[in-house]
KOLMIKOL-306320 format. One record per residue (C-alpha): z, y, x; residue in one letter. Coordinates in steps of 0.5 Angstrom, whole numbers. Layout:
// KOLMIKOL-306320
[r [Z; Y; X]; 'A']
...
//
This chain:
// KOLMIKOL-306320
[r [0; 0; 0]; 'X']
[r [-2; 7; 3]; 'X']
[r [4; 13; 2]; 'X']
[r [2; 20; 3]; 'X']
[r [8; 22; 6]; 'X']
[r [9; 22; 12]; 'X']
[r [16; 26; 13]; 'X']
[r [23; 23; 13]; 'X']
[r [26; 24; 7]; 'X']
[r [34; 24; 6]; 'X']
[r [38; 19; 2]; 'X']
[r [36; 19; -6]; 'X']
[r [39; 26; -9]; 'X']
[r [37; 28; -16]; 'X']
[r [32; 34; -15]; 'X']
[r [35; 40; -12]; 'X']
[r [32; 46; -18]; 'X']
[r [35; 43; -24]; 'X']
[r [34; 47; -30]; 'X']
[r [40; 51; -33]; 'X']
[r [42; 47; -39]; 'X']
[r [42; 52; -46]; 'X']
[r [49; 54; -48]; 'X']
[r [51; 52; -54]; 'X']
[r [53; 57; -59]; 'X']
[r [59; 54; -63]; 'X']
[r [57; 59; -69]; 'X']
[r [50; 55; -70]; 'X']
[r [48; 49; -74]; 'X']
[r [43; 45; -73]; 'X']
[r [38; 41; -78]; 'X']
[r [39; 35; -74]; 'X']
[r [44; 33; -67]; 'X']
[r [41; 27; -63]; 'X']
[r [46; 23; -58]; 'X']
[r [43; 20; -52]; 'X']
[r [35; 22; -50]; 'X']
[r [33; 16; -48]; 'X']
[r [27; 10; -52]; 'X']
[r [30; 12; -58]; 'X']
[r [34; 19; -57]; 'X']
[r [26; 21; -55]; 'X']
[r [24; 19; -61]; 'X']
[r [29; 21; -66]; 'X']
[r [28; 28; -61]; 'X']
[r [20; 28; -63]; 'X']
[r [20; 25; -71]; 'X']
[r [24; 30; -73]; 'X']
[r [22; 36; -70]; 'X']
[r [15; 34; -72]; 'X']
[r [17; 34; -80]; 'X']
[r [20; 41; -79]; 'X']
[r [27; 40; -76]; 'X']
[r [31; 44; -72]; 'X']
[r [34; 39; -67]; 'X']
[r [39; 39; -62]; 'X']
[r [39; 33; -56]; 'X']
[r [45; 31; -53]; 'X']
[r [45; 28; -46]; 'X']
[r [51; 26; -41]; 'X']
[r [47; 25; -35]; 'X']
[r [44; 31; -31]; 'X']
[r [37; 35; -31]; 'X']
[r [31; 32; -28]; 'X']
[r [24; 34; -29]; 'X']
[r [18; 28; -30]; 'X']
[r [15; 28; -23]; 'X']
[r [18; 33; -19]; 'X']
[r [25; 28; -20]; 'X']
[r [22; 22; -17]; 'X']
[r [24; 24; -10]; 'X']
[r [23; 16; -9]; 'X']
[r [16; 14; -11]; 'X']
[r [12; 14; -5]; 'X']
[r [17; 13; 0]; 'X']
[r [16; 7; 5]; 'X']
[r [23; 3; 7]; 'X']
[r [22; 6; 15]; 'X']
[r [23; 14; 12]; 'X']
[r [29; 11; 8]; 'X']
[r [36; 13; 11]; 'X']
[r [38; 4; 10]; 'X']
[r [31; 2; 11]; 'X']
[r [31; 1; 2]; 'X']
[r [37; -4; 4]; 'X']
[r [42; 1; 2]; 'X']
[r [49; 4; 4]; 'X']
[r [53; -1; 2]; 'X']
[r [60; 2; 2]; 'X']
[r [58; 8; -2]; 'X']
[r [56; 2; -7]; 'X']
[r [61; -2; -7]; 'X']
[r [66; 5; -8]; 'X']
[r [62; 9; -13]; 'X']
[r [57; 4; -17]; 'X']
[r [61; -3; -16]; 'X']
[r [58; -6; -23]; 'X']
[r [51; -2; -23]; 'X']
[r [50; -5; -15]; 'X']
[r [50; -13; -18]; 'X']
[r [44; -10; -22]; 'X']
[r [37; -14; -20]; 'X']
[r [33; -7; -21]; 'X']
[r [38; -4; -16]; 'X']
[r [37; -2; -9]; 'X']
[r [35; 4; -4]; 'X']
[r [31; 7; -8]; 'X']
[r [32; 7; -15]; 'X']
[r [41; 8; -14]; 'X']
[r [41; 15; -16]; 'X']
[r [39; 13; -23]; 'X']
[r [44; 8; -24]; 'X']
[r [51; 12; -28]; 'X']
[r [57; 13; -22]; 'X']
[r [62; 7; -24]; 'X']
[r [69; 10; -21]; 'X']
[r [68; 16; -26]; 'X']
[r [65; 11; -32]; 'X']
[r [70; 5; -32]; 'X']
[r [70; 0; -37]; 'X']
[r [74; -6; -37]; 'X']
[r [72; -13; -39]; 'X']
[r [76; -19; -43]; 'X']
[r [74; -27; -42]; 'X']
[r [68; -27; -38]; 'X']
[r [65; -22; -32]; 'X']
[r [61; -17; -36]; 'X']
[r [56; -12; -33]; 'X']
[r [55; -5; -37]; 'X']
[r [48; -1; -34]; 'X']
[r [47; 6; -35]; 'X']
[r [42; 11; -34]; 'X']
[r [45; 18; -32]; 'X']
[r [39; 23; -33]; 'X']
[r [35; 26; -38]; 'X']
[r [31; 21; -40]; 'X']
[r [36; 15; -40]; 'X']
[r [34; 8; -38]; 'X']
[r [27; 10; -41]; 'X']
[r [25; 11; -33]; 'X']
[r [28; 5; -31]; 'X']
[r [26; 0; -35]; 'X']
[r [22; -7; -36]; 'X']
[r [16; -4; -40]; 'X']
[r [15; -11; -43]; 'X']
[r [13; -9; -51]; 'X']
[r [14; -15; -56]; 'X']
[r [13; -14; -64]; 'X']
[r [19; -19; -68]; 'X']
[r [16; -23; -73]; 'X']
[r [20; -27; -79]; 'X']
[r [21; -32; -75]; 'X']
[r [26; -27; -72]; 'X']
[r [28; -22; -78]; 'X']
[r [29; -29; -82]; 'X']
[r [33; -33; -77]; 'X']
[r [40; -31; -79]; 'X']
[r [40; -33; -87]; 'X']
[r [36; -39; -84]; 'X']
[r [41; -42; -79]; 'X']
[r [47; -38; -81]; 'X']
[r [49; -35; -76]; 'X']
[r [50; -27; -76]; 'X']
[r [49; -23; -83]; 'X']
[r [41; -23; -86]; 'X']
[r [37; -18; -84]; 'X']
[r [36; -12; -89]; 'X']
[r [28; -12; -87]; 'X']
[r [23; -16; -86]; 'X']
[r [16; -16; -80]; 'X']
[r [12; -12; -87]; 'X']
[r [17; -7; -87]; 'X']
[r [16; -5; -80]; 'X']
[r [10; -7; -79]; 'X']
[r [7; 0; -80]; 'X']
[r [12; 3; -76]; 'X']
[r [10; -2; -70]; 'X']
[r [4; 1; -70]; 'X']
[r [6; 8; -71]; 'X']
[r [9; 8; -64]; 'X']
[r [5; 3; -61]; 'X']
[r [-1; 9; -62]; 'X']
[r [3; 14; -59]; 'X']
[r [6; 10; -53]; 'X']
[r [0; 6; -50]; 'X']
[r [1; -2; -50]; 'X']
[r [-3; -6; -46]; 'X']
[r [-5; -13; -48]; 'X']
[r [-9; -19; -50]; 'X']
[r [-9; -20; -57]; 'X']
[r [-8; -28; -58]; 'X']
[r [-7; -28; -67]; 'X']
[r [0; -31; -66]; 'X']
[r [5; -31; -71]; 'X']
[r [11; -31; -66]; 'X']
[r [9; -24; -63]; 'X']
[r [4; -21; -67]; 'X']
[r [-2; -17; -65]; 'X']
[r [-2; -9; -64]; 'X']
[r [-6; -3; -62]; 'X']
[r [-7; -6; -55]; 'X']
[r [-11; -1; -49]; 'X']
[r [-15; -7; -46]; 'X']
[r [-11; -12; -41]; 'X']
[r [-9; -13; -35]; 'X']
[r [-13; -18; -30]; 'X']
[r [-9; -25; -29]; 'X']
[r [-10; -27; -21]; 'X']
[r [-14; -34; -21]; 'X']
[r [-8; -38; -21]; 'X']
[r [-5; -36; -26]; 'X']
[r [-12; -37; -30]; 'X']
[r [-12; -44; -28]; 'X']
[r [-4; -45; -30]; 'X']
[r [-6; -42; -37]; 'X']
[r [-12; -47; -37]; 'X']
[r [-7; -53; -35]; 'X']
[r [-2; -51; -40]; 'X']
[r [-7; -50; -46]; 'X']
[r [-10; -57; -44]; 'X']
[r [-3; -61; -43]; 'X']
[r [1; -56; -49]; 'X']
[r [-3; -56; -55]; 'X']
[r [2; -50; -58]; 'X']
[r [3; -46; -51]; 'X']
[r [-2; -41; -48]; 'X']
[r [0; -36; -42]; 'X']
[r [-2; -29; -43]; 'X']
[r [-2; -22; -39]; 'X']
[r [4; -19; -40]; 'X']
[r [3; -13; -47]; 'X']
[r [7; -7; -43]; 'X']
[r [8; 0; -44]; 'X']
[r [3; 2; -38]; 'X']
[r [-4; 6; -39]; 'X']
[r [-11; 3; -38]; 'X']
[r [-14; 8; -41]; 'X']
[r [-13; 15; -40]; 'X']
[r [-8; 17; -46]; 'X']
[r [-5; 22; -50]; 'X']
[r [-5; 27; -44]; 'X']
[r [-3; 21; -39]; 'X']
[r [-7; 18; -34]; 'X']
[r [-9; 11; -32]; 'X']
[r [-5; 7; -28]; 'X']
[r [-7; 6; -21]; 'X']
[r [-3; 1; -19]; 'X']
[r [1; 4; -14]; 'X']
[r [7; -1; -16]; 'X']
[r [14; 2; -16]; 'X']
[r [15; 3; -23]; 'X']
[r [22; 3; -23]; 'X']
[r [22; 9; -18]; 'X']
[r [19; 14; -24]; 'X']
[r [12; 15; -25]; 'X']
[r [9; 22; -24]; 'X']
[r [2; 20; -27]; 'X']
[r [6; 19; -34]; 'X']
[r [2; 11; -33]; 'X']
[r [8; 8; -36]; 'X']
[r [11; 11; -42]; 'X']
[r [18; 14; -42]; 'X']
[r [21; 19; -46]; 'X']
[r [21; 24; -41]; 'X']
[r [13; 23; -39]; 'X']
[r [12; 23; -47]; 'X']
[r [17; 24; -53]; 'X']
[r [22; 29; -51]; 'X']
[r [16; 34; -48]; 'X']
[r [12; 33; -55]; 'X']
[r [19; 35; -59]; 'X']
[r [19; 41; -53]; 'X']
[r [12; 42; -56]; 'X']
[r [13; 44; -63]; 'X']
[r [18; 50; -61]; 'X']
[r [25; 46; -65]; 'X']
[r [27; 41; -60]; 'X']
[r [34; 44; -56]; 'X']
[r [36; 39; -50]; 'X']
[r [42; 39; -48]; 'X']
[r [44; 35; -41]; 'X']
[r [51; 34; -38]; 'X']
[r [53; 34; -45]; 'X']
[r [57; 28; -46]; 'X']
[r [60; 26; -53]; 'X']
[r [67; 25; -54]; 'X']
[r [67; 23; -62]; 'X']
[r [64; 26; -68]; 'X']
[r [67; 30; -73]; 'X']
[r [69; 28; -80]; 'X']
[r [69; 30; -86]; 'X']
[r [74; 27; -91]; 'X']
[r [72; 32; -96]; 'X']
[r [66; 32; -96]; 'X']
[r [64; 25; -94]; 'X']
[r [59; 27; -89]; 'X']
[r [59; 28; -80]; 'X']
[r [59; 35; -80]; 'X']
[r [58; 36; -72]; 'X']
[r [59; 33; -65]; 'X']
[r [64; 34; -60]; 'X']
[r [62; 35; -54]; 'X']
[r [65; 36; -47]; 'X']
[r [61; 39; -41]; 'X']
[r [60; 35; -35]; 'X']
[r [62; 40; -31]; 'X']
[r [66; 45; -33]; 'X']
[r [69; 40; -38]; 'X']
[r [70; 44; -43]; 'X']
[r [70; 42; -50]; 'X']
[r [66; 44; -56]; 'X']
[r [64; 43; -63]; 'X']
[r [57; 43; -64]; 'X']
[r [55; 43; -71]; 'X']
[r [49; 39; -76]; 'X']
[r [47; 36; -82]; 'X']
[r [44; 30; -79]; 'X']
[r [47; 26; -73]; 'X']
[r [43; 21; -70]; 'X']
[r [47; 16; -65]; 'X']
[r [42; 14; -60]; 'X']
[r [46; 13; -54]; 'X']
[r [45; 6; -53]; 'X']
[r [49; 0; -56]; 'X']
[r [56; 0; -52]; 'X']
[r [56; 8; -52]; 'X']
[r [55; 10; -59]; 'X']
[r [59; 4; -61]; 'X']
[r [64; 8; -56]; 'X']
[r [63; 14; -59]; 'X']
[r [64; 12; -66]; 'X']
[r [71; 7; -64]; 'X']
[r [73; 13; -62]; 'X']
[r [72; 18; -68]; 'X']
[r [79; 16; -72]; 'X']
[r [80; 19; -79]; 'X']
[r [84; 17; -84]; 'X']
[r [79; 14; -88]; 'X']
[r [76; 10; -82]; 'X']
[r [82; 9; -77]; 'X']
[r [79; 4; -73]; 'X']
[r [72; 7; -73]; 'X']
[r [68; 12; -76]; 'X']
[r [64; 8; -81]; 'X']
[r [68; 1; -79]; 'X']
[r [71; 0; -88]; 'X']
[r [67; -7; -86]; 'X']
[r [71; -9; -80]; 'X']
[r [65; -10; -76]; 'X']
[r [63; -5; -71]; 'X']
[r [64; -7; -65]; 'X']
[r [62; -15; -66]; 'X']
[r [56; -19; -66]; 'X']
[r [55; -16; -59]; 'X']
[r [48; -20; -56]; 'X']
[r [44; -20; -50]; 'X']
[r [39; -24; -47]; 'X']
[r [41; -29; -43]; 'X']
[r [36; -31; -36]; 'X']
[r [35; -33; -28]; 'X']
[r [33; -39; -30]; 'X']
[r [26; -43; -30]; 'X']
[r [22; -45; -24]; 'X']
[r [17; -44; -19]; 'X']
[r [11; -48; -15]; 'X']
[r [6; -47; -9]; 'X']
[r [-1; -47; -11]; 'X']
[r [-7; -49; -6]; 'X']
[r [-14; -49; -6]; 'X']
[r [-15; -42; -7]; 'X']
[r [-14; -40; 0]; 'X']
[r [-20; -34; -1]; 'X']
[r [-16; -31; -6]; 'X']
[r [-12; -25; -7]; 'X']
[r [-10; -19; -11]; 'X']
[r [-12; -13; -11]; 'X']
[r [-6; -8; -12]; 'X']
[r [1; -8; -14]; 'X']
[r [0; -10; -22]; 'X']
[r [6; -6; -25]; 'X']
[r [7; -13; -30]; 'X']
[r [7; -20; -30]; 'X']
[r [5; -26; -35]; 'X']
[r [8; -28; -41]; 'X']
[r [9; -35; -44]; 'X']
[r [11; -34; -51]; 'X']
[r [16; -38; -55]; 'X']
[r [14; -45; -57]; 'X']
[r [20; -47; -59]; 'X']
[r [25; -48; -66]; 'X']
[r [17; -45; -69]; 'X']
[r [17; -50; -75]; 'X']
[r [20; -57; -77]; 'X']
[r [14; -60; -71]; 'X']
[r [17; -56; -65]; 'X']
[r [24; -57; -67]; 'X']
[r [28; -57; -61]; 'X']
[r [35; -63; -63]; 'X']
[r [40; -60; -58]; 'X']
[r [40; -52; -59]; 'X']
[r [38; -47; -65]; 'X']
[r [33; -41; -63]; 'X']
[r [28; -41; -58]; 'X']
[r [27; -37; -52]; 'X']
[r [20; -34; -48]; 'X']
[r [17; -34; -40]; 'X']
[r [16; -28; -36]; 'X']
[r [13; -29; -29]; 'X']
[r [7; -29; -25]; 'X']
[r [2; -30; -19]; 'X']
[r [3; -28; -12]; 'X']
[r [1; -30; -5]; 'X']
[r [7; -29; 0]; 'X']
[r [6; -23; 5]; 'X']
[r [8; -22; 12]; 'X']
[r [15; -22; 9]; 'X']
[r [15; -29; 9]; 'X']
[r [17; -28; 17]; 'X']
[r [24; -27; 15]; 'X']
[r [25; -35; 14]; 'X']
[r [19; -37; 18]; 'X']
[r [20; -42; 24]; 'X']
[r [16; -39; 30]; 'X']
[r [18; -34; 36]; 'X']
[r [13; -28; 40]; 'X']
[r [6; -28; 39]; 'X']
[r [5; -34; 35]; 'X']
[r [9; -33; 29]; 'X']
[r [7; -26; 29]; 'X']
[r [-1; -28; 29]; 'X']
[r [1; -33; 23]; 'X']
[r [3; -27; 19]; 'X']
[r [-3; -23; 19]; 'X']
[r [-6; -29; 15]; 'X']
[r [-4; -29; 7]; 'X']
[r [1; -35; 6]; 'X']
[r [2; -40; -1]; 'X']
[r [0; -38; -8]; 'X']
[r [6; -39; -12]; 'X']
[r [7; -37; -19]; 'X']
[r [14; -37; -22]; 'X']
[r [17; -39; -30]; 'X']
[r [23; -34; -32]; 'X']
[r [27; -36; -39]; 'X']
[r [29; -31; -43]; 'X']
[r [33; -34; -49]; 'X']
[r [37; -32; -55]; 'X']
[r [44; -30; -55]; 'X']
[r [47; -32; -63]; 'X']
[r [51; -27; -65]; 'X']
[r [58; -28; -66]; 'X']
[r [64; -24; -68]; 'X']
[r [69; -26; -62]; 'X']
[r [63; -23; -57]; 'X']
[r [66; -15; -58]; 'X']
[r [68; -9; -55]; 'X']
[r [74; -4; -57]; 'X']
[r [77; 2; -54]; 'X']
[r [82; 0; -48]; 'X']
[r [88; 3; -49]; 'X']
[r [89; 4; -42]; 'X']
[r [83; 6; -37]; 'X']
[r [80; 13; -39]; 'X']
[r [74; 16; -36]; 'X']
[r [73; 22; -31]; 'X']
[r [73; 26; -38]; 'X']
[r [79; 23; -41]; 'X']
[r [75; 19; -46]; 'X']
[r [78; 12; -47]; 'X']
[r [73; 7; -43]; 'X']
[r [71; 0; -47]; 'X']
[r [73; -6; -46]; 'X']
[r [68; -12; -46]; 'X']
[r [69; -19; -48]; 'X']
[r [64; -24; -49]; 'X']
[r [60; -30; -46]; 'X']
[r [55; -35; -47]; 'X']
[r [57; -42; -51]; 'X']
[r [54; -48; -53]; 'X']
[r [47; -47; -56]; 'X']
[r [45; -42; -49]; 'X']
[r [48; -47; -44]; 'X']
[r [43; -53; -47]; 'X']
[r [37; -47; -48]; 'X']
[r [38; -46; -41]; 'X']
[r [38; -53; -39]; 'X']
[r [31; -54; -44]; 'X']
[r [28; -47; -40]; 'X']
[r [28; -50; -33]; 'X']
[r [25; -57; -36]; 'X']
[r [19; -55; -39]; 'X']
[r [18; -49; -34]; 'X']
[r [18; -54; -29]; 'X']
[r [13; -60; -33]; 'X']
[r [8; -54; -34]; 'X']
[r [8; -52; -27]; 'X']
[r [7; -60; -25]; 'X']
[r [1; -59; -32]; 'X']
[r [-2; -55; -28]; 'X']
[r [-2; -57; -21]; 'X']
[r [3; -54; -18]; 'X']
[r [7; -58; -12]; 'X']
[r [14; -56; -9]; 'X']
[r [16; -54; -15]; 'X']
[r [23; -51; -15]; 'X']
[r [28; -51; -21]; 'X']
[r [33; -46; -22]; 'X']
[r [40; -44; -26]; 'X']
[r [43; -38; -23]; 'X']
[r [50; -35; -26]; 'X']
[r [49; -30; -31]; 'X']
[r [54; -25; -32]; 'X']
[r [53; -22; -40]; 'X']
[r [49; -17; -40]; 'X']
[r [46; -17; -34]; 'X']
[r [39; -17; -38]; 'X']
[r [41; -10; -39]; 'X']
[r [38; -12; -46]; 'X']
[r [45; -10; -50]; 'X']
[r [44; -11; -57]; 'X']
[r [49; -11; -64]; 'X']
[r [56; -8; -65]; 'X']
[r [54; -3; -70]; 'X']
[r [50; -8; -74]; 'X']
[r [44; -8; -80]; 'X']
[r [46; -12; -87]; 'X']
[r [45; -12; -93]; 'X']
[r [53; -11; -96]; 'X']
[r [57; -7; -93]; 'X']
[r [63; -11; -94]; 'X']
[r [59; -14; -87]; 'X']
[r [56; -9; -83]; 'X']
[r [56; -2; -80]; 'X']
[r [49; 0; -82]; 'X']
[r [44; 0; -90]; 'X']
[r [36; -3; -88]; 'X']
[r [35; 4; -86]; 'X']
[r [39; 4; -80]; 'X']
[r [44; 9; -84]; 'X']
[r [51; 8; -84]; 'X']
[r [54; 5; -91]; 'X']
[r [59; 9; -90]; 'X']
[r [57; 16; -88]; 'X']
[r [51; 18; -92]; 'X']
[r [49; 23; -86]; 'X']
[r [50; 19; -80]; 'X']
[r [44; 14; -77]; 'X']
[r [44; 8; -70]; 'X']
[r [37; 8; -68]; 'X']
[r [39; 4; -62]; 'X']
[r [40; -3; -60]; 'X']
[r [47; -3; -64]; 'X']
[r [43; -3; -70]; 'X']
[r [40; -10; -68]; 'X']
[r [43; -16; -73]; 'X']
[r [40; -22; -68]; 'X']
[r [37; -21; -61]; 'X']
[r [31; -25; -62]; 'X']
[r [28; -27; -55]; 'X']
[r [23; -22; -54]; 'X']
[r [24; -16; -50]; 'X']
[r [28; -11; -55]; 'X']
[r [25; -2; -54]; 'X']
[r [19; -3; -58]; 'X']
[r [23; -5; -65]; 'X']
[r [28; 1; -63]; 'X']
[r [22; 5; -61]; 'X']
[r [19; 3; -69]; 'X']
[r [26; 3; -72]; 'X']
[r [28; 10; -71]; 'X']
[r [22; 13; -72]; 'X']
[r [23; 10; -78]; 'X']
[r [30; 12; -80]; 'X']
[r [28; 18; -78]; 'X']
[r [22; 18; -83]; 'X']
[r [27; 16; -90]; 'X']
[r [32; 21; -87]; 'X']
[r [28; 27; -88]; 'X']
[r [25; 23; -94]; 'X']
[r [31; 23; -97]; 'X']
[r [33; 30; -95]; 'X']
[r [28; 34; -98]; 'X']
[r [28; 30; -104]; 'X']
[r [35; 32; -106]; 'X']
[r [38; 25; -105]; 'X']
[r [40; 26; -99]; 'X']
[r [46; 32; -99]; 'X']
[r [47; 34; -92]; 'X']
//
């Protein structure tokens, strides 16, 4: 990969000419308040600005600007003050938790929340609890994996018991699927199945020539199976305003092209664009403000991040955004005298049913024959094998319920190779300017079963840096995951041998929950609020004005990645919200 910069560059730091955050002014009322500006906090930003909305958007973390801010993006390991290895006692001192993190490294640190200021605590099991700590949220760190849910997902819980019936079904998102898709840019192939319905995908991106030939041996040998390219939030097109992707490779750096979708690069600069939208970085929210008079959340309190000064800003509409745990937390910690234990918590059920995707487990094998191949470029995705298993009676698996899908891919070993290779002096140097083995790896990701003993609640005993009472986890996987897991690394490996691949390698490495950072539940969807936290409008059941549009909202966890059903839920609520009020029959 060619860089451009040809200087050394400091240590990872946020950009040196922040913008000045606005001041809030206590006497204003705002139509809307949004609590986060990530996927969905840049979402509800856009939506309700472009219905008429005059919207206030609340972040915790610090200013950054899309391009100027990825101070990364192009740097080499030798112009990295640790050689993009990392300054491991600063980590272990000051981000414990966020270090043990796989997309954690050099180069991508200074995105990842400080642990010592934001502390959490955990229950049974090790819990790990990733945050973004900027504008824009996990939407410049994330996967970019897009895969719709279908039935089969939203209809699980009533079909096998486990957790509450989801209020909607895939007719009633699907519109909004595509409403969002448009807007973001998915690439991807289209394939007619019912697990993973099509969308209106840009053109996909090429296989390599294995894993063309592995897609060919498992659709010969697994009648039911295919292997696609992964249907990814990045460009192939020029698109609303943002460029191709080139193929540069580090996404997870940020990406100045605005080649992959995040709300800093698309939302939140088209909710800028309609003049309504006021953001709001270091501004992180303690609790909400409660009515009891008028059954309504009439406001946000907000405490500065750096002066730590405290102010209540006022709106007729709040949408909670900040992902799962932090606007679990923030209702946990709005106590009234109707909602002792949680505003909008008649139920009991906020803070339960916590999910995530359980991984790190599957297969990988060599590859020969194709020693006059290679790739071109760094592909910013990999393959996708959808899911297969518990479809229909014919595909029911008698040791577990749910099902889980493949991500992996291709490569061919570099130079990097070097570092376990046999070999001394000019010889094993002169090996390593040849390409090494194809390989091509399988790794599961399954469903986590909602259960009410995974939770969170308020520890009554460990604040943050602002005092606010930190959460304490607890959850762990059970039966049903262990024997997915056992079944995930199986079949990884019969296809592989399928398709003629040797050497192969089975692996099961320790999860620890939530390392997915796929966090899901804890503010649930239903149809009774005796049950759950929010109506089939991602409304709170109990406070008319109140909406969760992010992960919190989430009933099951399905296998497959979660944003853009977020993404699609959100602009959704947002539509039936300013529906209502306009009607009349949402009195805000």
């Amino acid at each position: 990969m060619q860089h451009e910069h040809s200087h050394a560059v400091p240590v990872a730091q946020p950009d040196t000419a922040r913008p000045e955050a606005p001041a809030i002014r206590r006497e204003e009322v705002f139509d809307a308040i949004v609590v986060g500006s990530g996927i969905t906090g840049g979402w509800a930003a856009k939506e309700l600005t472009e219905r008429g909305l005059r919207t206030l958007v609340l972040e915790r973390g610090r200013p950054i600007t899309h391009g100027e801010s990825y101070v990364t993006e192009h740097v080499p390991p030798w112009q990295m003050p640790f050689r993009g290895r990392g300054d491991r006692t600063r980590y272990e001192r000051e981000q414990p938790m966020q270090s043990q993190i796989g997309p954690f490294n050099e180069y991508t640190a200074h995105w990842y929340i400080n642990d010592r200021e934001n502390p959490y605590t955990t229950g049974r099991d090790h819990v790990l609890w990733v945050r973004g700590d900027h504008v824009g949220g996990r939407s410049i760190m994330w996967g970019r994996h897009c895969y719709r849910w279908s039935d089969l997902d939203f209809e699980a819980n009533a079909r096998d018991g486990y957790g509450v019936d989801w209020p909607i079904r895939y007719a009633d998102l699907a519109p909004w699927y595509d409403h969002v898709e448009s807007f973001v840019g998915l690439s991807g192939e289209r394939l007619g199945l019912p697990q993973i319905p099509d969308g209106p995908f840009l053109p996909p991106m090429p296989m390599n020539a294995v894993e063309q030939h592995v897609r060919a041996g498992i659709e010969e040998n697994f009648p039911g199976r295919t292997m696609t390219v992964g249907r990814v939030a990045v460009l192939t097109q020029n698109h609303q305003g943002r460029a191709a992707c080139h193929y540069c490779g580090p996404c997870d750096r940020g990406c100045s092209t605005g080649s992959y979708f995040s709300s800093l690069s698309s939302t939140l600069p088209a909710a800028e664009a309609t003049g309504l939208m006021t953001l709001r970085p270091n501004a992180i929210v303690h609790s909400l403000v409660y009515d009891e008079a008028q059954d309504r959340v009439t406001g946000v309190r907000v405490i500065d991040r750096e002066t730590k000064e405290e102010v209540e800003v006022r709106g007729r509409l709040v949408f909670l955004c900040a992902g799962a745990l932090s606007s679990t937390q923030i209702l946990l910690n709005t106590k009234t005298p109707r909602f002792p234990d949680g505003l909008a918590n008649s139920s009991g059920a906020l803070g339960r049913y916590l999910m995530d995707h359980h991984f790190k487990v599957g297969a990988e094998a060599d590859f020969e024959g194709f020693e006059d191949r290679y790739t071109f470029g760094n592909r910013p995705t990999g393959t996708y094998v959808p899911r297969f298993r518990n479809l229909d009676a014919g595909s029911r698996h008698p040791d577990f319920l749910r099902g889980y899908a493949y991500e992996g891919g291709g490569w061919r070993e570099g130079w990097e190779r070097g570092a376990w290779m046999p070999g001394l002096g000019a010889d094993l140097k002169n090996a390593l300017r040849t390409p090494g083995m194809w390989k091509l790896f399988f790794a599961g990701y399954g469903e986590i079963l909602p259960r009410h003993d995974n939770f969170v609640e308020l520890d009554p005993d460990v604040t943050d840096a602002w005092g606010i009472p930190a959460l304490k986890i607890h959850a762990s996987l059970t039966d049903n995951e262990i024997a997915m897991r056992r079944d995930m690394t199986a079949a990884a490996a019969e296809m592989l041998e399928a398709a003629g691949g040797t050497n192969i390698l089975e692996y099961d490495e320790p999860y620890a929950f939530g390392e997915c950072i796929h966090e899901m539940g804890t503010a649930r969807m239903g149809r009774d609020p005796k049950t759950s936290v929010l109506n089939a409008h991602n409304q709170a059941h109990d406070v008319p004005n109140l909406f969760v549009t992010d992960g919190a909202c989430m009933t099951s966890s399905a296998c497959q990645n979660p944003s853009i059903t977020y993404m699609a839920l959100t602009a959704r609520a947002v539509d039936y919200a300013v529906t209502q009020m306009r009607r009349g029959d949402l009195r805000v």
